[in-house]
N, C-alpha and C positions, 0 to 999 in steps of 0.2 A: 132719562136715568136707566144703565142697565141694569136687568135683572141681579138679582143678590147668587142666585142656583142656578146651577147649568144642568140642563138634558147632556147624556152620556155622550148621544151625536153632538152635540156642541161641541164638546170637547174634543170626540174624535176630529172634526171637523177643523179645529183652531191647531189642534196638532198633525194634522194630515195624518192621519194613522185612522183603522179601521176600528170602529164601535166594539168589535169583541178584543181588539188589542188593548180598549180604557177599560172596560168589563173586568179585563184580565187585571190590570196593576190598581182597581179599586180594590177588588174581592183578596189577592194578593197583599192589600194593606199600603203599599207605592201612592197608590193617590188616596187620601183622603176623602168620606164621601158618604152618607145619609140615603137611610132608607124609611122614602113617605109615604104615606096613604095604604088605604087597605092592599094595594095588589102589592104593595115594596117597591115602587119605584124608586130609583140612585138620582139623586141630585147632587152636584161638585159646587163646592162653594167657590166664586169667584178669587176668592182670596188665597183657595188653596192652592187651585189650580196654577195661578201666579207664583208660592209660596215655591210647588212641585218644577214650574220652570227655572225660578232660580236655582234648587237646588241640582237640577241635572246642568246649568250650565257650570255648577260649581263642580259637579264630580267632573265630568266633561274635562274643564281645564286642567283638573288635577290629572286628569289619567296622559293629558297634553304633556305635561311637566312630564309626568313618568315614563312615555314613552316617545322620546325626541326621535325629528324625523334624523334620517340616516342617508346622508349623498351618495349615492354609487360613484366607483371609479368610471368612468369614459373608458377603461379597458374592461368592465366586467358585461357579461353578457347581461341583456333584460330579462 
C-alpha cells in the first residue's frame, strides 16, 4: 500500500522539478499541502498531488486551444 503523504522531495521527484520549485507552489497555495509535527514539516497528500496533475493538464490543453500552432511559409526566413 502506498503511503497516504508525500515528503516535498517525493514530489519534486515524481514531477522532476526541484524541491524549492514544490516549496514554492505549496507556500504559494498551487499545491495543496499540511504542516506536521513540532518542527512543521509539509506533507502533499496523494490525492492532491494527483488532483494538481490533472489540473495543470487541464490548463495546459486549454492554453493548447488558445494558442494554435502556426505553419511558416517555405518562403519565410527561420
Amino acid at each position: 500500500m502506498e503511503p497516504r503523504f508525500l515528503l516535498m522531495a517525493d514530489v519534486a521527484e515524481q514531477l522532476n522539478v526541484s524541491t524549492s520549485q514544490v516549496y514554492h507552489m505549496v507556500r504559494s497555495g498551487e499545491l495543496p499541502a499540511i504542516k506536521i509535527g513540532g518542527r512543521g514539516q509539509w506533507r502533499i497528500e496523494r490525492s492532491k498531488l494527483e488532483e494538481y496533475i490533472e489540473r495543470k493538464y487541464a490548463e495546459t490543453a486549454e492554453w493548447v486551444r488558445s494558442n494554435p500552432l502556426v505553419e511558416r511559409d517555405e518562403d519565410e526566413p527561420a
